[in-house]
C-alpha positions in Angstrom: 0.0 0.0 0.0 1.0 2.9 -0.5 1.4 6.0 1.8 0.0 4.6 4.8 -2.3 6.7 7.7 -2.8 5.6 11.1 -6.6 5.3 10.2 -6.5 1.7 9.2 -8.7 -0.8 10.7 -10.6 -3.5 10.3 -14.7 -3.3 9.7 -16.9 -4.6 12.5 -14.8 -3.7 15.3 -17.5 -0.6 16.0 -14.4 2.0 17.0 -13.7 5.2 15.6 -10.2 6.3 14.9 -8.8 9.6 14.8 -6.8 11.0 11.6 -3.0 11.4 12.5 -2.0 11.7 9.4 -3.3 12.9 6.1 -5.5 10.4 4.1 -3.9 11.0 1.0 -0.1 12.1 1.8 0.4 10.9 5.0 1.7 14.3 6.4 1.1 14.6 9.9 1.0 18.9 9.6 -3.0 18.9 9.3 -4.3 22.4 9.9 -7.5 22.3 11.9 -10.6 24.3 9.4 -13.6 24.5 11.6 -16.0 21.7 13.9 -19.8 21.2 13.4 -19.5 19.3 17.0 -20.9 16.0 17.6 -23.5 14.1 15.0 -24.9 11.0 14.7 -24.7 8.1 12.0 -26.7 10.0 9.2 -27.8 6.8 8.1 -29.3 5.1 11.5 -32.3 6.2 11.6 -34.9 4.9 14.1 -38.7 4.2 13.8 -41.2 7.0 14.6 -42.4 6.2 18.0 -39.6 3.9 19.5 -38.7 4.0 22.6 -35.6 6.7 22.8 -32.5 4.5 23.3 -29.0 5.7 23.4 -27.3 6.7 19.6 -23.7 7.2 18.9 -22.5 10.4 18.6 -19.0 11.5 17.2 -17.1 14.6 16.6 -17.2 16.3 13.6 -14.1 18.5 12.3 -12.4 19.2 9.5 -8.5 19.4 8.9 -6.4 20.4 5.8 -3.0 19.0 4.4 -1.4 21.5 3.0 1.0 19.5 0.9 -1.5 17.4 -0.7 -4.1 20.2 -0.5 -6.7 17.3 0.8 -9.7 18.2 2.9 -10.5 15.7 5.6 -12.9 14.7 8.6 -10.4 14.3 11.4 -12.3 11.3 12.7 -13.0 7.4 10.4 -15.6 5.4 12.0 -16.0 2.1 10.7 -18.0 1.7 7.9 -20.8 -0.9 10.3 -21.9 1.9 11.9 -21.7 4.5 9.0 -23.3 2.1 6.2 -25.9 -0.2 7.9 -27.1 -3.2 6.2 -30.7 -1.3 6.4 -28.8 1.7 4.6 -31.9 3.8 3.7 -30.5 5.7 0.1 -31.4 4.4 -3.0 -30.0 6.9 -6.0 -32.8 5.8 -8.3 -34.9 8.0 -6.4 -33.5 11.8 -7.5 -34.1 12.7 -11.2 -31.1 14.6 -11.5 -28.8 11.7 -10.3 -30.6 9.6 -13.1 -30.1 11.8 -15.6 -26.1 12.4 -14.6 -25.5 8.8 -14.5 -27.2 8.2 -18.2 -25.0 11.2 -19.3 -21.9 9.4 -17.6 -22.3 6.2 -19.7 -22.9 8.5 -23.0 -19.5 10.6 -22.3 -17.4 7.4 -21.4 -19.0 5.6 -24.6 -17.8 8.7 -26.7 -14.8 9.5 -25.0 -13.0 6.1 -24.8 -14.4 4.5 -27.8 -16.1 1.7 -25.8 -18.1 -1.0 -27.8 -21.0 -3.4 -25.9 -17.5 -6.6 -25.5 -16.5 -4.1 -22.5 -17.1 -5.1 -19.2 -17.4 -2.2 -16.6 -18.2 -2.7 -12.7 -19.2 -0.2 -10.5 -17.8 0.0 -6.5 -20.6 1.2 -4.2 -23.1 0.3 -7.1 -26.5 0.9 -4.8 -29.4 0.1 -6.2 -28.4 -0.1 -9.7 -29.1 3.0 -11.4 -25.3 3.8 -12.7 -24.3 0.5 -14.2 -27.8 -0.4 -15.8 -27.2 2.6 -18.1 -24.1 0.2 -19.2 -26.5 -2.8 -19.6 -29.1 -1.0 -21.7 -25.9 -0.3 -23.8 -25.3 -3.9 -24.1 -22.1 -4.3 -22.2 -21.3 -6.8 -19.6 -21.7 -5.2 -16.2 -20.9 -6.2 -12.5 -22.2 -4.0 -8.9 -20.4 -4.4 -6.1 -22.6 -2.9 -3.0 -22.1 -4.0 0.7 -25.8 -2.9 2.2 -29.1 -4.7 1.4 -29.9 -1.9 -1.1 -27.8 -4.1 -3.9 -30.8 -7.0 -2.9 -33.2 -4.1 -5.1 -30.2 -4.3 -8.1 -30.2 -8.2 -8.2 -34.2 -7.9 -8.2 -34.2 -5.5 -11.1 -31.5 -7.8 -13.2 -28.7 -6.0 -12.4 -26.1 -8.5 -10.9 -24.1 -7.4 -8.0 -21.9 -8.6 -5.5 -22.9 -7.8 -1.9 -19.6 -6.9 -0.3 -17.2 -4.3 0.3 -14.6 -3.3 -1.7 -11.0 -4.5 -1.4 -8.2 -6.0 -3.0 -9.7 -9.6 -2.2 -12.6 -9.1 -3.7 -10.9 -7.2 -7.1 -9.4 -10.7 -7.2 -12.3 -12.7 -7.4 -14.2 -10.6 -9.6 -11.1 -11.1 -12.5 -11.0 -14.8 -11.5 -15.1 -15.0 -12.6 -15.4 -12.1 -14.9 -12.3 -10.8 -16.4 -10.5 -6.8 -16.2 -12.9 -4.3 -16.5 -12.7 -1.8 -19.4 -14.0 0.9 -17.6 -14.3 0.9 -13.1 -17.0 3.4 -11.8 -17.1 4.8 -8.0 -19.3 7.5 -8.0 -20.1 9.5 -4.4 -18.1 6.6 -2.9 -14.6 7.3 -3.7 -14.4 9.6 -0.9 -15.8 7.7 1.6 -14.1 4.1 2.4 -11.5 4.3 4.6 -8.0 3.2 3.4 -8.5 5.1 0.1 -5.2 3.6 -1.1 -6.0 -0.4 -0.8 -8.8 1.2 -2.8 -7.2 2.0 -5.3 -4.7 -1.1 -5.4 -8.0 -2.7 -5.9 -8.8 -0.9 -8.5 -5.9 -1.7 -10.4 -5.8 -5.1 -10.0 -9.4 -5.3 -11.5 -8.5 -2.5 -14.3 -7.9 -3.7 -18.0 -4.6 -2.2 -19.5 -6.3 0.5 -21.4 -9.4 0.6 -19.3 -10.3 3.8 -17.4 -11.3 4.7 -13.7 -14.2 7.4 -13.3 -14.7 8.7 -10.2 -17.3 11.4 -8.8 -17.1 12.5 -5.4 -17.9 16.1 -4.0 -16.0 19.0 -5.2 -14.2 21.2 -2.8 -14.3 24.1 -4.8 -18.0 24.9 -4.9 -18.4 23.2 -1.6 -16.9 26.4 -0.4 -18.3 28.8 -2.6 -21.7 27.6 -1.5 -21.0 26.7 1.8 -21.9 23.4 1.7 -21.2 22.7 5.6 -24.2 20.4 5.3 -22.2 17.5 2.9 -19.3 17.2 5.9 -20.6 14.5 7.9 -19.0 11.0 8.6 -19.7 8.8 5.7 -17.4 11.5 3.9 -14.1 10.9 4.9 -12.5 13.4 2.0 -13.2 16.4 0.2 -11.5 16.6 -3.3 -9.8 19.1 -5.2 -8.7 17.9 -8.6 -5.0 19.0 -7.0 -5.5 16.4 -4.1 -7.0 13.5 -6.4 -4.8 13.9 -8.8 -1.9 13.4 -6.1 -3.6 9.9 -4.6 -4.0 8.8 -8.2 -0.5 9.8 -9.3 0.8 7.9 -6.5 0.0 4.6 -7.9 0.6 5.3 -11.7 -2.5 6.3 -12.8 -2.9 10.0 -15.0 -5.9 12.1 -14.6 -6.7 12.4 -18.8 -10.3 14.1 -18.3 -12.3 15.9 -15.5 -15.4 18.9 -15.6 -17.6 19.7 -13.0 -20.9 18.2 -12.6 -24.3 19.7 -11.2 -25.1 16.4 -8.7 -25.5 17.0 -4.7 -24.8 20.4 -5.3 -21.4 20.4 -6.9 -19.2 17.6 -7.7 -16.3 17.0 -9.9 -16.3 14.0 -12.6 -12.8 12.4 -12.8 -11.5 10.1 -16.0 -7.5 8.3 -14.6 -5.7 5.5 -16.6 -2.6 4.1 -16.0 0.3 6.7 -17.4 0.2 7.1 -20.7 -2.2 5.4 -22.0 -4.8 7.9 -22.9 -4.2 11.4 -24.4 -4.6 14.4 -21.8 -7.5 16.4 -22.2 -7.1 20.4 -21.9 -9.9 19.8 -19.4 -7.3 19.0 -16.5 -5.2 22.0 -16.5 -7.9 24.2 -16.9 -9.7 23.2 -13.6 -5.8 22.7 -11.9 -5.4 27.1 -12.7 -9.0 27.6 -11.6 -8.3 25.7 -8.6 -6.6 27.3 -4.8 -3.6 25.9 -3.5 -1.2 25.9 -0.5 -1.6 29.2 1.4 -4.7 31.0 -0.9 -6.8 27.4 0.1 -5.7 27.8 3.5 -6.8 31.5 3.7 -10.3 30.3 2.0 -11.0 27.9 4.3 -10.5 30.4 7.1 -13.5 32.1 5.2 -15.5 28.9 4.6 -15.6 28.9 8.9 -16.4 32.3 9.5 -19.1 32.3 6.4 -20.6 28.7 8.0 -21.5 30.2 10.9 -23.2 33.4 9.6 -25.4 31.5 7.6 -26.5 29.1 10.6 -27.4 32.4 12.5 -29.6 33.7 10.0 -31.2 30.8 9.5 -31.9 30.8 13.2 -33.4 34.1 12.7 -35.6 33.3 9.9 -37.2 30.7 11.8 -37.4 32.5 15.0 -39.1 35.2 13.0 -42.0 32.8 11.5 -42.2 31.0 14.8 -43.2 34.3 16.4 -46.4 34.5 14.0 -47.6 31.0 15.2 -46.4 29.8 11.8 -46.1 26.0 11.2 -42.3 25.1 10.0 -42.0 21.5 7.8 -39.1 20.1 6.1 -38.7 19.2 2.1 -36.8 16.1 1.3 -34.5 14.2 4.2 -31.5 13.6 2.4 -28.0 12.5 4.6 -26.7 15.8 4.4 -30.3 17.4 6.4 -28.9 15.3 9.5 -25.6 17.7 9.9 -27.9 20.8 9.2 -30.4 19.9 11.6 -28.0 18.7 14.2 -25.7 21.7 13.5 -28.2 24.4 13.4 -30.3 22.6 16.3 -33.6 22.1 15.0 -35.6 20.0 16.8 -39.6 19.1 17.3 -40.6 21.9 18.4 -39.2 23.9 15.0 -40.1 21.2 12.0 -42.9 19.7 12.7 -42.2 16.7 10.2 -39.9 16.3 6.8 -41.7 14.9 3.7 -40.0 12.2 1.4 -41.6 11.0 -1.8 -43.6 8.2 -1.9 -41.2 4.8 -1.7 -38.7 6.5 0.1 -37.4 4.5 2.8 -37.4 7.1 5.5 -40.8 7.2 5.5 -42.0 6.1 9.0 -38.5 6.9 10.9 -37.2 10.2 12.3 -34.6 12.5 11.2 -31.1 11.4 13.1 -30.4 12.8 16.4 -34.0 14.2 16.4 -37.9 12.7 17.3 -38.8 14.5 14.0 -40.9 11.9 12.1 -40.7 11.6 8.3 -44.1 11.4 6.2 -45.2 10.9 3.0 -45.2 14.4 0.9 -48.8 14.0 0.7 -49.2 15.4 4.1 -47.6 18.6 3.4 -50.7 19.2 0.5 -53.4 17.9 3.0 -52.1 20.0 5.9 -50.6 23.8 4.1 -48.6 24.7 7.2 -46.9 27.7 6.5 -43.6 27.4 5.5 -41.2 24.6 4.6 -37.9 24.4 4.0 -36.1 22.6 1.1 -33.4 20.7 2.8 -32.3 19.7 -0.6 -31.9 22.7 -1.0 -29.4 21.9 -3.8 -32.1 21.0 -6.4 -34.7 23.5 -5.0 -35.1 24.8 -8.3 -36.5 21.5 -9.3 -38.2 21.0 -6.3 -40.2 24.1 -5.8 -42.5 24.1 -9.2 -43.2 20.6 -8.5 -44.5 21.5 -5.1 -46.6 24.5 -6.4 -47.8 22.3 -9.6 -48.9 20.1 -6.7 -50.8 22.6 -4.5 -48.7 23.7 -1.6 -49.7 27.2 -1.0 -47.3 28.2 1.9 -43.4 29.7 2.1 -41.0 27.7 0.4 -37.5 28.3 2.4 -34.4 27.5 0.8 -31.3 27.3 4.0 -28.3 27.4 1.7 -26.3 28.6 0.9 -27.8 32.1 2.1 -31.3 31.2 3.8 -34.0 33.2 1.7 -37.5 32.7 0.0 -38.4 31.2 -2.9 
């Protein structure tokens, strides 16, 4: 492996291990950026009326390596605790996800001349809806997903391994299947643990010319739109295209394409082969200049703090302010990245009354983590018209918010990021 951290442990054994050392580079200077204080699991969410039992809480802070330029969560607890075998996120369920994926497969096709003889697997595959783009294209495809979710992929035809990723299990899938032309880890890549047996996995399962495509979140407009809500423990790392291109470099492989892409509110789309082999697009460098490094990153992130905490005051404020006129407050949406706002901001039962999900979600009929707050089906918020709700994916608000209007909701629509306002 290479560049080890002191993070590495075993699944199962339920502890949580603080970051020594950076992720990526192994540099012990980390600078410390700011702490949201202590959350929950985002994903452990327990049944609406259950008897209130005690939850694991851990800290949450973020550090920067300023020779690698990686952001990082200064805390990795094992992945048991973070991804449950009752993981409640299915990707199929958010238009815009479906619509990147389908335009991943189209790029990829174009990009590296595939042909439907190319086999391509995708790490962290969920329920599917990635890799069947590939089998609708007639190529031979493989999931590899550790949580029940993959039991809806193999139901829907789309074969998939239930396990986590590692070297081992690379192996096995080339024993049965072959290299694979093309590897996908998208909003994964940044959030197992020993990133670098990752990628040795990776390898060993790669084809000679193949490709690696990552998409994680970006750093860049994580900042700009002060995405505090998208730091929470299943995301161990915050890109740049400067820090993944450094992890990447350190086992051979070349960054030959990236662009930004619109999903979870900013992410970054990342093509790597083995040196060499592919032609480097002008793509790369162009996001490299755009990008902050060294001492100007370190002097936005001071920024990114200060500007965090502004924005959780005046969403305080706005709240406080409708609360005052009796108003009835309800949340849009329960995505992970609502559990570090609500737990962050400290909204509670007596704020949001409930948080709406569409219908098939399966956070229907549990609450919001760290919080009694129930989650119902959307069709309350029409039966009910309370008087303002906020969009807690606030990140696709502007699909959101006609949708909710077509559908008769009459009251406020609040939107908390990244500047709290009306719709």
């Amino acid at each position: 492996m290479v560049g080890p951290t002191k993070i590495a442990r075993g699944a199962g054994t339920g502890a949580s291990v603080p970051v020594e050392q950076c992720q990526v580079c192994g540099s012990e200077k980390l600078d410390y950026v700011l702490s949201l204080g202590y959350m929950p699991p985002v994903n452990q969410m327990v049944p609406i009326g259950a008897v209130p039992r005690q939850q694991p809480w851990f800290p949450t802070d973020l550090l920067h390596c300023r020779q690698c330029d990686l952001v990082q969560l200064g805390l990795a607890v094992d992945p048991v605790i973070i991804f449950p075998p009752e993981y409640p996120y299915t990707s199929g369920t958010t238009k815009l996800l479906r619509d990147n994926f389908a335009d991943l497969q189209r790029e990829s096709w174009e990009l590296m001349g595939l042909t439907a003889k190319d086999f391509v697997v995708d790490i962290g595959s969920n329920d599917g809806t990635l890799i069947s783009n590939f089998q609708k294209a007639g190529n031979r495809i493989l999931g590899i997903e550790p949580t029940d979710v993959g039991d809806i992929a193999n139901s829907r035809g789309i074969p998939t391994i239930k396990r986590y990723f590692g070297k081992a299990a690379a192996q096995e899938v080339v024993a049965s299947h072959g290299k694979a032309k093309v590897i996908t880890a998208a909003n994964c890549f940044a959030h197992i643990e020993d990133v670098h047996a990752i990628v040795e996995g990776i390898l060993e399962m790669l084809d000679e010319d193949g490709a690696f495509i990552s998409e994680s979140h970006y750093l860049i407009p994580l900042l700009d739109t002060l995405q505090y809500d998208t730091v929470y423990h299943e995301h161990l790392r915050y890109y740049s295209l400067h820090s993944l291109k450094y992890l990447l470099e350190m086992h051979g492989l070349e960054v030959f394409h990236a662009r930004p892409i619109p999903s979870h509110g900013g992410s970054i789309r990342v093509y790597a082969a083995r040196k060499g082999k592919r032609p480097v697009q002008d793509s790369v460098k162009k996001m490299l200049d755009a990008e902050p490094t060294g001492e100007a990153m370190a002097k936005r992130l001071v920024k990114f703090k200060h500007d965090v905490l502004l924005t959780k005051l005046r969403l305080l404020s706005m709240l406080r302010d409708l609360k005052e006129q009796n108003a009835r407050i309800v949340g849009i949406s329960a995505p992970s990245r609502a559990s570090t706002l609500f737990n962050y901001v400290g909204l509670d039962d007596g704020i949001i009354d409930y948080v709406c999900e569409i219908k098939g979600s399966l956070k229907i009929g549990k609450c919001m983590p760290g919080t009694s707050i129930p989650v119902v089906d959307e069709e309350r918020l029409f039966a009910d018209q309370p008087e303002a709700a906020v969009i807690f994916s606030w990140h696709i608000a502007d699909e959101l918010a006609p949708k909710l209007r077509a559908k008769g909701y009459k009251g406020k629509l609040i939107t908390p990021l990244p500047e709290p306002r009306y719709l």
